[in-house]
PyMOL Python script that loads the backbone (N, CA, C, O; Angstrom):
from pymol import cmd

cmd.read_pdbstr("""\
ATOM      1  N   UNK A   1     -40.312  22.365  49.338  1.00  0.00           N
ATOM      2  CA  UNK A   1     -41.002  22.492  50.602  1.00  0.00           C
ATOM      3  C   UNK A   1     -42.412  21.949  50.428  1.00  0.00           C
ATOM      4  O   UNK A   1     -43.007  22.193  49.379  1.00  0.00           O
ATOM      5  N   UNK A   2     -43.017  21.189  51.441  1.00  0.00           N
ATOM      6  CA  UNK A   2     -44.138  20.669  51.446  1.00  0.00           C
ATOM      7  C   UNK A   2     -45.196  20.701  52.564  1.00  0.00           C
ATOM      8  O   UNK A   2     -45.865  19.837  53.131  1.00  0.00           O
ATOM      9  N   UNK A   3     -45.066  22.245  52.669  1.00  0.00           N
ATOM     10  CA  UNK A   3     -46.255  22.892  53.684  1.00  0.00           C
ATOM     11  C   UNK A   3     -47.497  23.405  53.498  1.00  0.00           C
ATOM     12  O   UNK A   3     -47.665  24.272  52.641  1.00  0.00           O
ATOM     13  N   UNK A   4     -48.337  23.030  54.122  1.00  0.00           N
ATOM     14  CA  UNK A   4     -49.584  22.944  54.085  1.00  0.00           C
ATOM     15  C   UNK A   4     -50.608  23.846  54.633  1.00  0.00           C
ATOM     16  O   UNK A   4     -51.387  23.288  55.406  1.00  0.00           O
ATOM     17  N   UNK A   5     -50.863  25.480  54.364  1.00  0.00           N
ATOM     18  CA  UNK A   5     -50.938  26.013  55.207  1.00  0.00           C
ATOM     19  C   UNK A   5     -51.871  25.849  55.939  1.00  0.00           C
ATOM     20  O   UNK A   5     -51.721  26.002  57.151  1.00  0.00           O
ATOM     21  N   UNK A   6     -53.445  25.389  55.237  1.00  0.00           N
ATOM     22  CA  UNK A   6     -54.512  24.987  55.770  1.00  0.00           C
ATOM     23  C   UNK A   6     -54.497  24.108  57.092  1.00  0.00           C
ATOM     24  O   UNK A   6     -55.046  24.405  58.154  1.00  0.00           O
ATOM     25  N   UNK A   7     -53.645  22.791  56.772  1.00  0.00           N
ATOM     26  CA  UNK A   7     -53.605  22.077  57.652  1.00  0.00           C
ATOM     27  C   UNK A   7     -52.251  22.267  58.661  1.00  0.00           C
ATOM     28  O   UNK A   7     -51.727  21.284  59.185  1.00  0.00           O
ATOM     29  N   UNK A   8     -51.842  23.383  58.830  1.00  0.00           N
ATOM     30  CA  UNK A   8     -50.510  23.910  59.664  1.00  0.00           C
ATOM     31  C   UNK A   8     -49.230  22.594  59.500  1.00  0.00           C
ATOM     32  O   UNK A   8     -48.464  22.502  60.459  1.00  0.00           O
ATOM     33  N   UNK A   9     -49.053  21.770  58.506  1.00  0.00           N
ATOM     34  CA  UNK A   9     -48.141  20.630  58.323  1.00  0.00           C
ATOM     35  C   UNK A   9     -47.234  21.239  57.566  1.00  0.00           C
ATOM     36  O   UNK A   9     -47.492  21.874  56.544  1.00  0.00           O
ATOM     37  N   UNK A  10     -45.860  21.019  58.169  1.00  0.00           N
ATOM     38  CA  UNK A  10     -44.975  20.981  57.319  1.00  0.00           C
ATOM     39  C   UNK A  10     -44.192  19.622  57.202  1.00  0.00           C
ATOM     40  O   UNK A  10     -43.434  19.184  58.067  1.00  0.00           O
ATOM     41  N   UNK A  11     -44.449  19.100  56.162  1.00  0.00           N
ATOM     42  CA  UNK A  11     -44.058  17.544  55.244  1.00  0.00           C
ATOM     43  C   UNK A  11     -42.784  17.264  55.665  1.00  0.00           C
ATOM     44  O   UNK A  11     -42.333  16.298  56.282  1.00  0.00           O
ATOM     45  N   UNK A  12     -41.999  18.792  55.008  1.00  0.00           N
ATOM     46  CA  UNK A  12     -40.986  18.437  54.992  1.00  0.00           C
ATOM     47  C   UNK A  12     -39.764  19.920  54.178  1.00  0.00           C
ATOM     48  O   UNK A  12     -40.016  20.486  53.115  1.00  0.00           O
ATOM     49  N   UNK A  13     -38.925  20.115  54.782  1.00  0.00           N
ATOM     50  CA  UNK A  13     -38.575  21.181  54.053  1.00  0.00           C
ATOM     51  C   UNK A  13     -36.633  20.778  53.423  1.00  0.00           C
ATOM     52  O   UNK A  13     -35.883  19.862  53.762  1.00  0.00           O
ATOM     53  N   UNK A  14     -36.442  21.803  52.546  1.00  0.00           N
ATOM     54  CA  UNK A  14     -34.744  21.641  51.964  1.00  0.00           C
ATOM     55  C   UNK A  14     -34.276  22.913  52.219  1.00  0.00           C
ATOM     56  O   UNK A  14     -34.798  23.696  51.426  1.00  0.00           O
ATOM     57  N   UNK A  15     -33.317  23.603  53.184  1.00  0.00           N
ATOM     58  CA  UNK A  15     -33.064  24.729  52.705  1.00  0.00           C
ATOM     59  C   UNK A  15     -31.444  24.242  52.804  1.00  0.00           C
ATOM     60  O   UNK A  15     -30.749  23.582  53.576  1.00  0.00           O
ATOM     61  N   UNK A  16     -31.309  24.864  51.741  1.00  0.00           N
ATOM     62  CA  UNK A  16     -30.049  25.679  51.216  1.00  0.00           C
ATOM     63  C   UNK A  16     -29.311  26.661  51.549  1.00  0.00           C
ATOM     64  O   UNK A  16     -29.837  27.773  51.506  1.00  0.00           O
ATOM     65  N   UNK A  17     -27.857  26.552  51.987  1.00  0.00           N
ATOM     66  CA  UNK A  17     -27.558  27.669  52.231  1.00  0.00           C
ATOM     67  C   UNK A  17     -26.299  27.980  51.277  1.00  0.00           C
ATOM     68  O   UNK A  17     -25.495  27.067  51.086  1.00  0.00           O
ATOM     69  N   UNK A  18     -26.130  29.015  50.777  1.00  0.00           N
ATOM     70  CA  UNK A  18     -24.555  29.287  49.695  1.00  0.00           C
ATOM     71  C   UNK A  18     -23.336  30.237  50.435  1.00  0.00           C
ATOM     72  O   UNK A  18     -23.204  31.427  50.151  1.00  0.00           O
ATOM     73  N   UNK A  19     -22.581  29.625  51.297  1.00  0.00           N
ATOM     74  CA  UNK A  19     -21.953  30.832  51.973  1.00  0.00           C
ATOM     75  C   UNK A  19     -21.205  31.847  51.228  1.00  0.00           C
ATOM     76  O   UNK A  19     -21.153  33.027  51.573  1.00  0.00           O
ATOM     77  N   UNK A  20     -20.379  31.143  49.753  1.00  0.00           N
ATOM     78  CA  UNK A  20     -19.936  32.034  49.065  1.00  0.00           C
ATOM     79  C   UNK A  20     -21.006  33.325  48.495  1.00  0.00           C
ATOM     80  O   UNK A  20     -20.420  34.331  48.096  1.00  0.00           O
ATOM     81  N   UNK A  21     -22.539  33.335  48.443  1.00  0.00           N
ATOM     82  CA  UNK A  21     -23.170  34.057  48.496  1.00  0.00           C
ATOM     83  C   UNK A  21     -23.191  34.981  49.539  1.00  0.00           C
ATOM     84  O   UNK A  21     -22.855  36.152  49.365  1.00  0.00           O
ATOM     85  N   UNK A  22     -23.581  34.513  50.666  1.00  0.00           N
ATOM     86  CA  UNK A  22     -23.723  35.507  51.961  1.00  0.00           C
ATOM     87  C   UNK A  22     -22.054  36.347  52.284  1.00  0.00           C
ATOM     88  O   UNK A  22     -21.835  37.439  52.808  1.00  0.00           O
ATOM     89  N   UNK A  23     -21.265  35.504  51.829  1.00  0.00           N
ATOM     90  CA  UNK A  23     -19.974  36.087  51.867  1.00  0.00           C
ATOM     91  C   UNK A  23     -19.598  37.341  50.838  1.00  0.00           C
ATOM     92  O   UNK A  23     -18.600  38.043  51.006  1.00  0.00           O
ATOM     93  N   UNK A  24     -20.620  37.532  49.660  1.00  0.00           N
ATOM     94  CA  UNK A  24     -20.494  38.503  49.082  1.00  0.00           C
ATOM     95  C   UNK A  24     -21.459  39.599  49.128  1.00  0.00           C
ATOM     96  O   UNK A  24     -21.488  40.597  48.409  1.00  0.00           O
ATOM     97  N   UNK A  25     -22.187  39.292  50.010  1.00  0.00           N
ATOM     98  CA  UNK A  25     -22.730  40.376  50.906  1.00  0.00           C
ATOM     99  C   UNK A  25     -22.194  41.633  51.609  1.00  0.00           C
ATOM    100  O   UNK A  25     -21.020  41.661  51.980  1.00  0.00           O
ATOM    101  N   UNK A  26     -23.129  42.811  51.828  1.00  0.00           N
ATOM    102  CA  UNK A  26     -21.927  43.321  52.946  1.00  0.00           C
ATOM    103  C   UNK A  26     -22.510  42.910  54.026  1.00  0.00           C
ATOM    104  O   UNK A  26     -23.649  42.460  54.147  1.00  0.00           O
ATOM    105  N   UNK A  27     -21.454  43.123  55.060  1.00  0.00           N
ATOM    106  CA  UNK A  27     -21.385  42.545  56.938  1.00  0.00           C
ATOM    107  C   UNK A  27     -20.848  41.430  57.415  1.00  0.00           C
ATOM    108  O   UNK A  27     -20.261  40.513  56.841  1.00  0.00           O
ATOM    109  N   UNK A  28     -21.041  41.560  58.222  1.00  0.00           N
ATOM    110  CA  UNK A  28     -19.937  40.250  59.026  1.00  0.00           C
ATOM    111  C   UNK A  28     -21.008  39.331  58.688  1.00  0.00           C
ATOM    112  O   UNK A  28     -22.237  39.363  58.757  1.00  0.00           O
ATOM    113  N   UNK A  29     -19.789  38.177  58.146  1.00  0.00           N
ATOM    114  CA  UNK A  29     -19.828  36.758  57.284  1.00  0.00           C
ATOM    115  C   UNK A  29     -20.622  35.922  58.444  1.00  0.00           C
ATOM    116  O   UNK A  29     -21.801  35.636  58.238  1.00  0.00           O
ATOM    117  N   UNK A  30     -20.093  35.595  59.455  1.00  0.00           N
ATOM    118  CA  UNK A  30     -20.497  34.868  60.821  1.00  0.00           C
ATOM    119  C   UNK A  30     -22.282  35.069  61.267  1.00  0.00           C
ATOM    120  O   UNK A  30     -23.151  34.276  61.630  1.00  0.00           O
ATOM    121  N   UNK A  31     -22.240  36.822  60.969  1.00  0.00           N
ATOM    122  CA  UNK A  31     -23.236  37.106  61.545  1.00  0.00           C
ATOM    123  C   UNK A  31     -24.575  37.086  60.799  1.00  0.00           C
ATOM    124  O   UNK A  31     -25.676  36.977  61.338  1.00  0.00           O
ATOM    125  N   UNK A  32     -24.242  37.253  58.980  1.00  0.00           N
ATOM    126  CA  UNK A  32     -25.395  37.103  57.874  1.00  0.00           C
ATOM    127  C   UNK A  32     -25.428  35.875  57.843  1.00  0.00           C
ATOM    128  O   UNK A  32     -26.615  35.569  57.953  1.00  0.00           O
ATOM    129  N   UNK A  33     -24.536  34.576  57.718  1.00  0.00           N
ATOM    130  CA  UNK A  33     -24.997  33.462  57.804  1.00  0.00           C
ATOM    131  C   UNK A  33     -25.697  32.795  59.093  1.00  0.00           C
ATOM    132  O   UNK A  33     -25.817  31.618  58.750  1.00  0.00           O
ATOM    133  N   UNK A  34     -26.056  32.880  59.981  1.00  0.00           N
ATOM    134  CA  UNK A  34     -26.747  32.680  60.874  1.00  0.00           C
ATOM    135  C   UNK A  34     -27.812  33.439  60.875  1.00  0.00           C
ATOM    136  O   UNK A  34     -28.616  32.826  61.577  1.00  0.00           O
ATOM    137  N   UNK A  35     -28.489  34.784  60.367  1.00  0.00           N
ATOM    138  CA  UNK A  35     -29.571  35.156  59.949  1.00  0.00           C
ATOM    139  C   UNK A  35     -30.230  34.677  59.003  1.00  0.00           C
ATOM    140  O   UNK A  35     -31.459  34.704  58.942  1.00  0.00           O
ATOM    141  N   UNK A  36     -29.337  34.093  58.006  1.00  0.00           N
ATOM    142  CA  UNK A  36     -29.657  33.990  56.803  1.00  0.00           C
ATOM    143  C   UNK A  36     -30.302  32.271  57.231  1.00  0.00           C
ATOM    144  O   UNK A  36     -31.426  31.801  57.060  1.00  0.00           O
ATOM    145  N   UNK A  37     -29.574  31.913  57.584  1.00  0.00           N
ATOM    146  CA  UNK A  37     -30.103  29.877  58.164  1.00  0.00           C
ATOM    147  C   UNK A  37     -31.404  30.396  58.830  1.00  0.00           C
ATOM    148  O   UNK A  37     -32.374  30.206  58.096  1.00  0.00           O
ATOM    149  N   UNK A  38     -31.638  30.859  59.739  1.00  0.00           N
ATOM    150  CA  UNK A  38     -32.640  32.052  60.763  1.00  0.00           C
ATOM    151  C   UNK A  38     -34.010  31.531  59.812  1.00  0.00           C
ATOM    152  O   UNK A  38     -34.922  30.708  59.897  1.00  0.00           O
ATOM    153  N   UNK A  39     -33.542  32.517  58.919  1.00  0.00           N
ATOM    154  CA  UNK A  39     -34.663  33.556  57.763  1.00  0.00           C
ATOM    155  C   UNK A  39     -35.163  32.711  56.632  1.00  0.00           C
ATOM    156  O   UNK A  39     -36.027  33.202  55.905  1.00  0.00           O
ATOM    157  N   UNK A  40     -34.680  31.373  56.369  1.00  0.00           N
ATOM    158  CA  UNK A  40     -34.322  30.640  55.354  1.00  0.00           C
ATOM    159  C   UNK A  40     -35.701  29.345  56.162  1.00  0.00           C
ATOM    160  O   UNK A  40     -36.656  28.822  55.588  1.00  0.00           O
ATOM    161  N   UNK A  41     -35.201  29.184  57.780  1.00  0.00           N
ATOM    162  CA  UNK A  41     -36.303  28.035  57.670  1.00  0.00           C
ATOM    163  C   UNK A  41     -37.403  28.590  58.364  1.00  0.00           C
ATOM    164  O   UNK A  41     -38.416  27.892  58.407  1.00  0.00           O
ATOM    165  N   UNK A  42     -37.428  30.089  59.113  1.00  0.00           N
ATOM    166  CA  UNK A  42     -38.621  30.580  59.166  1.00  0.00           C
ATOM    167  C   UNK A  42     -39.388  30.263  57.729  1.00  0.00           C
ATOM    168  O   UNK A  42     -40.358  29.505  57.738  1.00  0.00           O
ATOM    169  N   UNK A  43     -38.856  30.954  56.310  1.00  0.00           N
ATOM    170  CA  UNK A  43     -39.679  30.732  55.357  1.00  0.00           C
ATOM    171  C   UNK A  43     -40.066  29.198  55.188  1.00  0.00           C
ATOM    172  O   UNK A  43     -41.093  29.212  54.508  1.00  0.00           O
ATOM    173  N   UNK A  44     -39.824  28.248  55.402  1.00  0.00           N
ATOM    174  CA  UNK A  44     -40.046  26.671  55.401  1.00  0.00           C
ATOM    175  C   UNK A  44     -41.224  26.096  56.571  1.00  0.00           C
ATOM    176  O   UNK A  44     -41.680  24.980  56.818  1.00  0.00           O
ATOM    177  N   UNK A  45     -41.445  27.439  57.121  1.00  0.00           N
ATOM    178  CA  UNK A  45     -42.542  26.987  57.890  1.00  0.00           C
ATOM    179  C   UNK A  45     -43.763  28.452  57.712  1.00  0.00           C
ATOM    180  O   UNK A  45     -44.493  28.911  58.590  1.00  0.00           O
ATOM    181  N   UNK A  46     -43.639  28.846  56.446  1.00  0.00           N
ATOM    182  CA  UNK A  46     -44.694  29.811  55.951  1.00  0.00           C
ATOM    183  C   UNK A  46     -44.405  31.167  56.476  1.00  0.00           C
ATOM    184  O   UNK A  46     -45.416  31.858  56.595  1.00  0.00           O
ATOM    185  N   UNK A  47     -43.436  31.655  56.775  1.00  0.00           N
ATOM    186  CA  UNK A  47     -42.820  33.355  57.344  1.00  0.00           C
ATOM    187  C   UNK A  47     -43.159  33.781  56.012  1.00  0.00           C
ATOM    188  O   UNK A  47     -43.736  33.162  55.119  1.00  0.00           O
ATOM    189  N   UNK A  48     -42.640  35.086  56.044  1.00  0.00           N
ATOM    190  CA  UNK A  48     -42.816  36.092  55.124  1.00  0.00           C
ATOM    191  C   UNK A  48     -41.670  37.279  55.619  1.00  0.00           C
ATOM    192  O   UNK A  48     -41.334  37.621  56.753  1.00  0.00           O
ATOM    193  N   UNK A  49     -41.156  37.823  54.062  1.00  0.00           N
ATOM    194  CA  UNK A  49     -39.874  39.059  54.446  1.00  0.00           C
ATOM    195  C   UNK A  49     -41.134  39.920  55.037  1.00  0.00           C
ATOM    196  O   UNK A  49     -42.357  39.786  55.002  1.00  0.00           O
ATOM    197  N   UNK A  50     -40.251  40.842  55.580  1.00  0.00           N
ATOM    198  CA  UNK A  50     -40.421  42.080  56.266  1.00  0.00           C
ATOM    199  C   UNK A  50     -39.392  43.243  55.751  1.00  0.00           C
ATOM    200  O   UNK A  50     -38.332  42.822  55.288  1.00  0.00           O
ATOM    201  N   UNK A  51     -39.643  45.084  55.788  1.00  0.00           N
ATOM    202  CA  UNK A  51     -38.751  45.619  55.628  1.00  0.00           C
ATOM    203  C   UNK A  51     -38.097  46.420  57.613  1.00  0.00           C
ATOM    204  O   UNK A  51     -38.685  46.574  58.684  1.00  0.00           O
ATOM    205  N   UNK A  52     -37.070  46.619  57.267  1.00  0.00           N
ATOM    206  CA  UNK A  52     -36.279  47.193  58.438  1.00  0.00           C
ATOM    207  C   UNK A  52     -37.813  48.198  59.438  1.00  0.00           C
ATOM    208  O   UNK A  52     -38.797  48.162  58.701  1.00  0.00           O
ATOM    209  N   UNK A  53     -38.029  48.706  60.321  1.00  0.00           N
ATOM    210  CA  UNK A  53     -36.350  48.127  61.390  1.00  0.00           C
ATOM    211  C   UNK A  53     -37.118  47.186  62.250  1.00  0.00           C
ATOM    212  O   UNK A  53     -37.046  47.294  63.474  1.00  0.00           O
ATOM    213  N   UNK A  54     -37.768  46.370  61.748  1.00  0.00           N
ATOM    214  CA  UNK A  54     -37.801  45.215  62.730  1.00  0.00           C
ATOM    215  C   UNK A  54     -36.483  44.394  63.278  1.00  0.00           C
ATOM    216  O   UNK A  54     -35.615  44.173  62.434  1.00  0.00           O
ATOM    217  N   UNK A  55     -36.294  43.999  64.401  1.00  0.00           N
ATOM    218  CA  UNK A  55     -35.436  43.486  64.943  1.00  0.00           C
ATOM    219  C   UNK A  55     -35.024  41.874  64.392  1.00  0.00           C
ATOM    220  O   UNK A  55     -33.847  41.536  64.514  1.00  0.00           O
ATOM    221  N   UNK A  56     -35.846  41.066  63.892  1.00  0.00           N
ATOM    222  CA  UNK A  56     -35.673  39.441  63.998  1.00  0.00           C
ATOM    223  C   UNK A  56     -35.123  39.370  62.610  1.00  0.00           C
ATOM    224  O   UNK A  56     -34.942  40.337  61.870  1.00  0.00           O
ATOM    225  N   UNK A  57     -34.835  37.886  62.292  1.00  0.00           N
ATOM    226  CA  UNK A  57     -34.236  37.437  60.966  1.00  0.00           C
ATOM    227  C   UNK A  57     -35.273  37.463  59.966  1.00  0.00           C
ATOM    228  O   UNK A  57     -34.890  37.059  58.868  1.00  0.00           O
ATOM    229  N   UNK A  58     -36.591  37.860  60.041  1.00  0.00           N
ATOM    230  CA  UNK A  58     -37.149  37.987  58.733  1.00  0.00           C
ATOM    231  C   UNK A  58     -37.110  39.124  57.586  1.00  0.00           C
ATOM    232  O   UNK A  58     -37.779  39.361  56.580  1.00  0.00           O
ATOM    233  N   UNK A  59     -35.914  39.756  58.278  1.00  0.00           N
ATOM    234  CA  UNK A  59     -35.765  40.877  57.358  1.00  0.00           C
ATOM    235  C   UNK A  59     -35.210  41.165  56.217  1.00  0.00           C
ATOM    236  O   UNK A  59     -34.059  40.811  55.961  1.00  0.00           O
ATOM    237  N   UNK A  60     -35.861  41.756  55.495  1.00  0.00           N
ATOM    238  CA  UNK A  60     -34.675  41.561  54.279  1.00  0.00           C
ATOM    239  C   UNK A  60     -33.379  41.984  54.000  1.00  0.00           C
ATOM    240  O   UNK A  60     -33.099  43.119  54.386  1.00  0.00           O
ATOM    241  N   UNK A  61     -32.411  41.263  53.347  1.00  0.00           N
ATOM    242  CA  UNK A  61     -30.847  41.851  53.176  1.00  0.00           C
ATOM    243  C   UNK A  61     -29.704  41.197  53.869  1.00  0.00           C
ATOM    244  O   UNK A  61     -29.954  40.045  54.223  1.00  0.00           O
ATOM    245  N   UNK A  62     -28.203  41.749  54.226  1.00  0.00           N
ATOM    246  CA  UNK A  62     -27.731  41.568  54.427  1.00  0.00           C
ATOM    247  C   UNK A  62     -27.746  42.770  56.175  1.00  0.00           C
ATOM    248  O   UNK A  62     -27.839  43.994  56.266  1.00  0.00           O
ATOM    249  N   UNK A  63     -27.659  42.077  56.880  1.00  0.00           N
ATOM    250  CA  UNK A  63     -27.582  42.876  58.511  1.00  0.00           C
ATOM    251  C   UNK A  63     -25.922  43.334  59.000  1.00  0.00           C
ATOM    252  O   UNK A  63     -24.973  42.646  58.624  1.00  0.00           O
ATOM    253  N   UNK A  64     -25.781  44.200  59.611  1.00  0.00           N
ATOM    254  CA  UNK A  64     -24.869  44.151  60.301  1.00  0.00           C
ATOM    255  C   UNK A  64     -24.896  44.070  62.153  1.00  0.00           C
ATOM    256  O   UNK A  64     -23.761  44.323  62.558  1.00  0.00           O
ATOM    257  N   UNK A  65     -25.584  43.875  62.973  1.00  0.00           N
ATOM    258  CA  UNK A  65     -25.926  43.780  64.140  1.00  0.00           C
ATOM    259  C   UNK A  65     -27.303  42.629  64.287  1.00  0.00           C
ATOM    260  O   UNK A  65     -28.142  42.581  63.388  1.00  0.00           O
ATOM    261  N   UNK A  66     -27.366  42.063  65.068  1.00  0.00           N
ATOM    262  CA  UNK A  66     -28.581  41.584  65.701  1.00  0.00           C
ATOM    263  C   UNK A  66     -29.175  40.834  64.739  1.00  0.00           C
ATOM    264  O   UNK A  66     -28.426  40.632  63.784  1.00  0.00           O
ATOM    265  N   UNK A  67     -30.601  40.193  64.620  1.00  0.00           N
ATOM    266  CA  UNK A  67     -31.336  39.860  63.619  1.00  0.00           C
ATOM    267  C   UNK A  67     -31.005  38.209  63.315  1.00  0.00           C
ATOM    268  O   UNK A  67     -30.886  37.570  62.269  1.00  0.00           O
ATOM    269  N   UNK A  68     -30.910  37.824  64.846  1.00  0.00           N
ATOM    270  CA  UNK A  68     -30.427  36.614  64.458  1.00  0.00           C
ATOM    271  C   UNK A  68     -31.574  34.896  65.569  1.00  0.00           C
ATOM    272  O   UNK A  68     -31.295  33.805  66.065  1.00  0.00           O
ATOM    273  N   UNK A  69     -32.861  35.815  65.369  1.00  0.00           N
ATOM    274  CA  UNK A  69     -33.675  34.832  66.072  1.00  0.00           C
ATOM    275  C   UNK A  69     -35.214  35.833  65.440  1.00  0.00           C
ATOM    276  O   UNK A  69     -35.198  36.779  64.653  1.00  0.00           O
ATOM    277  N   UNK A  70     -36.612  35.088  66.237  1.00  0.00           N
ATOM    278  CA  UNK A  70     -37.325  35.033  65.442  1.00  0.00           C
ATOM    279  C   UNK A  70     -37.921  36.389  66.370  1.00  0.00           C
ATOM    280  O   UNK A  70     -37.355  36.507  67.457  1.00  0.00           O
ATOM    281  N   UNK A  71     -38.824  37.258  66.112  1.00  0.00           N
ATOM    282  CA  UNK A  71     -39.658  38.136  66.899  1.00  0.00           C
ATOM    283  C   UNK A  71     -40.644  37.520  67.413  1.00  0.00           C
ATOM    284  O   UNK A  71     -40.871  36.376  67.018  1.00  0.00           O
ATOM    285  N   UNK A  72     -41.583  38.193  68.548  1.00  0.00           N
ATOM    286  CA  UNK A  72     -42.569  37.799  69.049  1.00  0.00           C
ATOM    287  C   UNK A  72     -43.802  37.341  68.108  1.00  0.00           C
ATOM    288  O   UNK A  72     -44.502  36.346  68.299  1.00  0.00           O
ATOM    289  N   UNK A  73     -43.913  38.196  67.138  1.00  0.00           N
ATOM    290  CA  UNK A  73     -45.214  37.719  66.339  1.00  0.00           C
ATOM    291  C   UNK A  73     -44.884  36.275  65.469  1.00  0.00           C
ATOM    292  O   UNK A  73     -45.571  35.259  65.354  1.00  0.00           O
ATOM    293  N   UNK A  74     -43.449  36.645  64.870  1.00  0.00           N
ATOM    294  CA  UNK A  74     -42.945  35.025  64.454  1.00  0.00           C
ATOM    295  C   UNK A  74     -43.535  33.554  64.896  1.00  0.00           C
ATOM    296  O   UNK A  74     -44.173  32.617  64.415  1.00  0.00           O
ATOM    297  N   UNK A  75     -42.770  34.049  66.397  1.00  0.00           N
ATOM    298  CA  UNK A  75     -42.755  32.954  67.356  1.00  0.00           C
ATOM    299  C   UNK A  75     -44.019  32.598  67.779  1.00  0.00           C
ATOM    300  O   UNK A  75     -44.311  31.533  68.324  1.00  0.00           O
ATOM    301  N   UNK A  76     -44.921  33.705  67.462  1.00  0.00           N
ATOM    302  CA  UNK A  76     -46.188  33.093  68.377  1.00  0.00           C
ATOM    303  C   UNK A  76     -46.788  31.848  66.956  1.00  0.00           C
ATOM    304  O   UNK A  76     -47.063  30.669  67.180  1.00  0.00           O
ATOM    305  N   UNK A  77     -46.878  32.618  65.374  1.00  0.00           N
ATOM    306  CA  UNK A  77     -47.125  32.219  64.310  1.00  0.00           C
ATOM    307  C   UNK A  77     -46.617  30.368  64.665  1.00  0.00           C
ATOM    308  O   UNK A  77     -47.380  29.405  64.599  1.00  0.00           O
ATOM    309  N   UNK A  78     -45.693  30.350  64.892  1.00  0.00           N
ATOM    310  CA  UNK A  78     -44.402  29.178  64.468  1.00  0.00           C
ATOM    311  C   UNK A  78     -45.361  28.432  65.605  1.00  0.00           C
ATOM    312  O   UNK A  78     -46.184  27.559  65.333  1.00  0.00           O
ATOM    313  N   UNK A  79     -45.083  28.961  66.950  1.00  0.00           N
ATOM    314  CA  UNK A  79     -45.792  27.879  67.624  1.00  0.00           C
ATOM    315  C   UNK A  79     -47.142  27.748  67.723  1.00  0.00           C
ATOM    316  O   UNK A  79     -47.488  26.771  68.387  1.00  0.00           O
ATOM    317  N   UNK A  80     -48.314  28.649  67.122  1.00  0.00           N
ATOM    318  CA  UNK A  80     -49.971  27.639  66.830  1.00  0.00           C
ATOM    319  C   UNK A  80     -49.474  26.461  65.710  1.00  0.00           C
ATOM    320  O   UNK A  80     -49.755  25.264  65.785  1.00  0.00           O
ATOM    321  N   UNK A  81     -48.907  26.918  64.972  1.00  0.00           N
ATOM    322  CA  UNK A  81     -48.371  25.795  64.089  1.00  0.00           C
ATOM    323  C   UNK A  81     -48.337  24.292  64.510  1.00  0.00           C
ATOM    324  O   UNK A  81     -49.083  23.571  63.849  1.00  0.00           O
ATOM    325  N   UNK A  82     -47.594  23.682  65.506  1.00  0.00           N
ATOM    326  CA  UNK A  82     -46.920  23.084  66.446  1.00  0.00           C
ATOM    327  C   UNK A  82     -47.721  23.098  67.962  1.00  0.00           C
ATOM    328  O   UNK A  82     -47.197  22.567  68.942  1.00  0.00           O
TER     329      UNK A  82
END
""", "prot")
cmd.dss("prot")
cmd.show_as("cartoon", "prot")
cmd.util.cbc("prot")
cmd.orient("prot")
């Protein structure tokens, strides 16, 4: 990743995803991998984990409900960025 926090640039990012990982998680497979993609390029644009019970994908772990978009403070972060 090649973000810049000073200058709010992100270069350029790689994320990775391992489904056989998230698949050995507990919770529905469908629903941790789409948090997990979520949570993966929030961090590619400078996020940070959080612990429960926040609602959005920056949380840590494996979820079983919800948690599959960014929260308000995220979103506001993501877009001064941009």
């Amino acid at each position: 990743m090649t973000y810049n926090p000073s200058s709010g640039i992100c270069g350029k990012a790689i994320v990775t995803l391992w489904p056989e990982v998230i698949a050995a998680e507990a919770g529905p497979f469908l629903l941790n991998l789409n948090k997990t993609a979520c949570h993966e390029v929030g961090h590619s644009v400078g996020q940070t984990h959080h612990d429960p019970p926040y609602g959005d994908c920056l949380v840590r772990g494996p979820v079983s409900t919800g948690h599959v978009q960014y929260g308000g403070v995220h979103k506001g972060y993501i877009n001064d960025l941009f």
